[in-house]
C-alpha positions in Angstrom: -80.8 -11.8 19.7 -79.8 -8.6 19.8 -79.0 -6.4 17.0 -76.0 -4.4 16.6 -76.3 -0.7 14.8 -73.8 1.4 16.3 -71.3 0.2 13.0 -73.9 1.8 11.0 -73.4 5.1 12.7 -69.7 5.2 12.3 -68.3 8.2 9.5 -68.2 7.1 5.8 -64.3 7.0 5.1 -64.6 6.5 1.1 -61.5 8.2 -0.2 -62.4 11.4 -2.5 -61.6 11.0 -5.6 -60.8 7.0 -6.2 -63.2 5.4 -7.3 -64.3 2.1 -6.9 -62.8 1.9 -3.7 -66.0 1.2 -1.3 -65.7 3.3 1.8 -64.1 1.8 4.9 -64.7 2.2 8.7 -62.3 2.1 12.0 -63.3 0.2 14.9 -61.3 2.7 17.0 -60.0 -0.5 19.3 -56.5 1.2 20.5 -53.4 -0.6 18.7 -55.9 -1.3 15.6 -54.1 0.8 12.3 -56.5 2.4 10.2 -56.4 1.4 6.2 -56.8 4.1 4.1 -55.2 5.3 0.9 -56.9 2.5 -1.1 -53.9 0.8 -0.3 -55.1 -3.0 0.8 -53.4 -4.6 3.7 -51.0 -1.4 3.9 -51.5 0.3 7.5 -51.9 4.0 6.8 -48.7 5.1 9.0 -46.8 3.1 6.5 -48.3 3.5 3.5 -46.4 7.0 2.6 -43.0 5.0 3.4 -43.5 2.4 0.3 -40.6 1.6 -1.4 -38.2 3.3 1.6 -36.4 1.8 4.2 -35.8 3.5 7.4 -37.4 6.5 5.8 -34.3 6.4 3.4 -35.4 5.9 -0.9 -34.1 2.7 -1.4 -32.5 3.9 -4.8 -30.4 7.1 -2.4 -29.7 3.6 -0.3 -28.4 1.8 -3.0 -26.8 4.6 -4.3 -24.7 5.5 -1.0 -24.2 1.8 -0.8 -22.4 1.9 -4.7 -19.8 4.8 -3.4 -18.8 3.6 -0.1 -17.8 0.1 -1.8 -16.5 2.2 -4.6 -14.2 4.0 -1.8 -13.3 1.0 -0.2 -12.0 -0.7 -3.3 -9.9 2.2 -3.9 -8.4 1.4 -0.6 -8.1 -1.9 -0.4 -4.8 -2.6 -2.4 -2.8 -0.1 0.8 -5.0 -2.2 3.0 -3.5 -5.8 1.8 -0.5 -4.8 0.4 -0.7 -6.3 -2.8 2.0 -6.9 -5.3 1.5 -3.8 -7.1 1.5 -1.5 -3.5 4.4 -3.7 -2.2 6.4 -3.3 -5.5 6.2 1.1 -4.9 6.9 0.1 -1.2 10.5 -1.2 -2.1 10.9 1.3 -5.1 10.5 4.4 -3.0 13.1 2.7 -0.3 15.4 1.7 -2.5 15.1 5.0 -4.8 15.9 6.9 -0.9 19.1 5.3 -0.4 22.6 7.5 -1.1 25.3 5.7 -2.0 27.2 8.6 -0.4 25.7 8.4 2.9 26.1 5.0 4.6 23.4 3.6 7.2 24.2 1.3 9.3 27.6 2.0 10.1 28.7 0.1 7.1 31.8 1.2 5.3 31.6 3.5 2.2 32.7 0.2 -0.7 30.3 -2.0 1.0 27.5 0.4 1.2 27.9 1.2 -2.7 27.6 -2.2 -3.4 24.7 -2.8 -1.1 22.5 0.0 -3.0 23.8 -1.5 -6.3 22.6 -4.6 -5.2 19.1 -3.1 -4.1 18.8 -0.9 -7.4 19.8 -4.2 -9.7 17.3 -6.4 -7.3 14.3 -4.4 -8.5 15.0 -3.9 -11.6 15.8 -7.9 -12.4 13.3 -9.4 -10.3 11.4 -7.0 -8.3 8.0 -7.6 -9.8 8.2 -11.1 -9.4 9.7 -10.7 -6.7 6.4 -8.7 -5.2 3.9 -11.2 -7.1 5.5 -14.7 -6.1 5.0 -13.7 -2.7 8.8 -12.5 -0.7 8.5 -10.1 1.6 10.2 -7.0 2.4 12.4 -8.5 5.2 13.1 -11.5 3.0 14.9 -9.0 0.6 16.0 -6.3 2.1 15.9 -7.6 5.8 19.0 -6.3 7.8 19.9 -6.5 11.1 20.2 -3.1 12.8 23.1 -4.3 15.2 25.2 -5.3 12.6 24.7 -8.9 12.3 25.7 -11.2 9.2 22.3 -13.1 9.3 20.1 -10.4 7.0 18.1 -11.0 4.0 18.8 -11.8 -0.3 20.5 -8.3 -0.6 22.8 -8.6 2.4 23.9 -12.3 1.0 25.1 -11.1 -3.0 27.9 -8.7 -2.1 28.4 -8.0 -5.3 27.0 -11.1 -6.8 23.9 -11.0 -9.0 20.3 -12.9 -8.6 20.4 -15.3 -11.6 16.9 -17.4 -10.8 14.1 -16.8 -8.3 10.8 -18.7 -8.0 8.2 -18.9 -5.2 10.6 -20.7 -3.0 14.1 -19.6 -3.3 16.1 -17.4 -5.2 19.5 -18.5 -6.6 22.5 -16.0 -6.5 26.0 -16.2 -8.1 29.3 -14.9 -6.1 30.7 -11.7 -7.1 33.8 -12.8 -9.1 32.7 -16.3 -9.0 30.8 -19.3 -11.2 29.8 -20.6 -7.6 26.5 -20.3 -6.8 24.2 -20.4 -3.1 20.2 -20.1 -2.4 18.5 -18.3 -0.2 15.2 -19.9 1.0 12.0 -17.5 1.1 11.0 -17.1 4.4 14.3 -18.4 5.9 14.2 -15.3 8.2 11.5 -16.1 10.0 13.0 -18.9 11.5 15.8 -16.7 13.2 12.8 -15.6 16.0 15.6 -14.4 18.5 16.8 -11.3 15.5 14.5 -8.1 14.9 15.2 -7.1 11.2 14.7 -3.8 9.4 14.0 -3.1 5.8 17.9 -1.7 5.0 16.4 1.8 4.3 15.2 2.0 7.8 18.8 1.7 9.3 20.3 4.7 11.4 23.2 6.1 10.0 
C-alpha cells in the first residue's frame, strides 16, 4: 500500500498569536475555500463580512430601514386621504371661495348662499363628515354645465343639515319644517354626469 507524504510537506498555517488553535493546511483543489482566522466552518473570504449583509453593517441596514419607513409614514395620510387630510382638503376650498365673485355662472344671492351653505357644512358636520366616510363630490359635487343634479350643498339652498350619519344626511328647507335626505354615494349612480368639487368651477 502506498504511503502518502506529500500532506506532510504542505506550509504550517497555525495563526500567530491564537492560541490553541492547531495549525491548518489547504489542499489547494481549485473551488476549495481556505479556513483561517480560527473561525470554524467560516470560509476566509467571508469571514471579515460577519455580521454584514451585502457588505452593508446590519445595524446601518436597520438603521436606513427605521427612516425610510419613518418617511413613508409621514406620507402616507396625503397618500390615502384620510379623514384628517380630506377635512384640510374641503377647508382650504371652501376657505377659497368669494362670496363676491360667482363661479359657475350662478347669480350673485344664490352664490352667497351657496358659500354660506359650504362655510356652515364644515363647521356643523365636516369632521364627521370626513370620518364617516362622504366624499368630496358627495358634498360639494356640482355640475360644471349647470345642472340641478349636484351634491348635499347644491340640495340645502338655504336650508341647514340637521342629522348625518354614515348613510344619509338629513336637511331642512330654508323657511321650512319640511325636511328631505340625501343618500351618500347617490352621485355615483348618475354615471352619464362629470361633477366638480364647487371650488373648481370657472367663473
Amino acid at each position: 500500500m502506498m504511503k502518502v507524504e506529500w500532506l506532510d510537506s504542505l506550509p504550517d498555517m497555525r495563526v500567530p498569536g491564537v492560541p490553541g488553535v492547531p495549525p491548518q493546511k489547504t489542499v489547494g483543489f481549485a473551488g476549495t475555500p481556505s479556513f483561517s482566522r480560527g473561525v470554524p466552518g467560516v470560509p476566509e473570504h467571508q469571514s471579515e463580512h460577519l455580521g454584514t449583509r451585502n457588505g452593508t453593517p446590519i445595524e446601518e441596514r436597520k438603521a436606513l430601514k427605521n427612516k425610510e419607513e419613518h418617511k413613508e409614514h409621514q406620507e402616507h395620510p396625503k397618500m390615502k386621504h384620510g379623514p384628517v387630510f380630506l377635512l384640510e382638503e374641503w377647508e382650504r376650498g371652501v376657505a377659497s371661495l368669494d362670496p363676491d365673485r360667482p363661479l359657475g355662472g350662478y347669480d350673485p344671492d344664490h352664490w352667497r348662499r351657496i358659500v354660506r351653505d359650504c362655510d356652515n357644512l364644515i363647521a356643523d358636520f365636516g369632521r364627521g363628515a370626513a370620518a364617516m366616510g362622504w366624499s368630496t363630490i358627495d358634498l360639494f359635487g356640482f355640475d360644471p354645465a349647470g345642472g340641478i343634479v349636484a351634491g348635499l350643498v347644491r340640495r340645502l339652498d338655504g336650508g341647514r343639515i340637521v342629522a348625518m350619519d354614515d348613510s344619509c344626511a338629513t336637511y331642512r328647507w330654508p323657511f321650512s319644517d319640511r325636511t328631505s335626505r340625501f343618500a351618500r354615494g347617490y352621485l355615483e349612480n348618475c354615471l352619464a354626469q362629470q361633477f366638480v368639487p364647487v371650488w373648481e368651477l370657472g367663473v
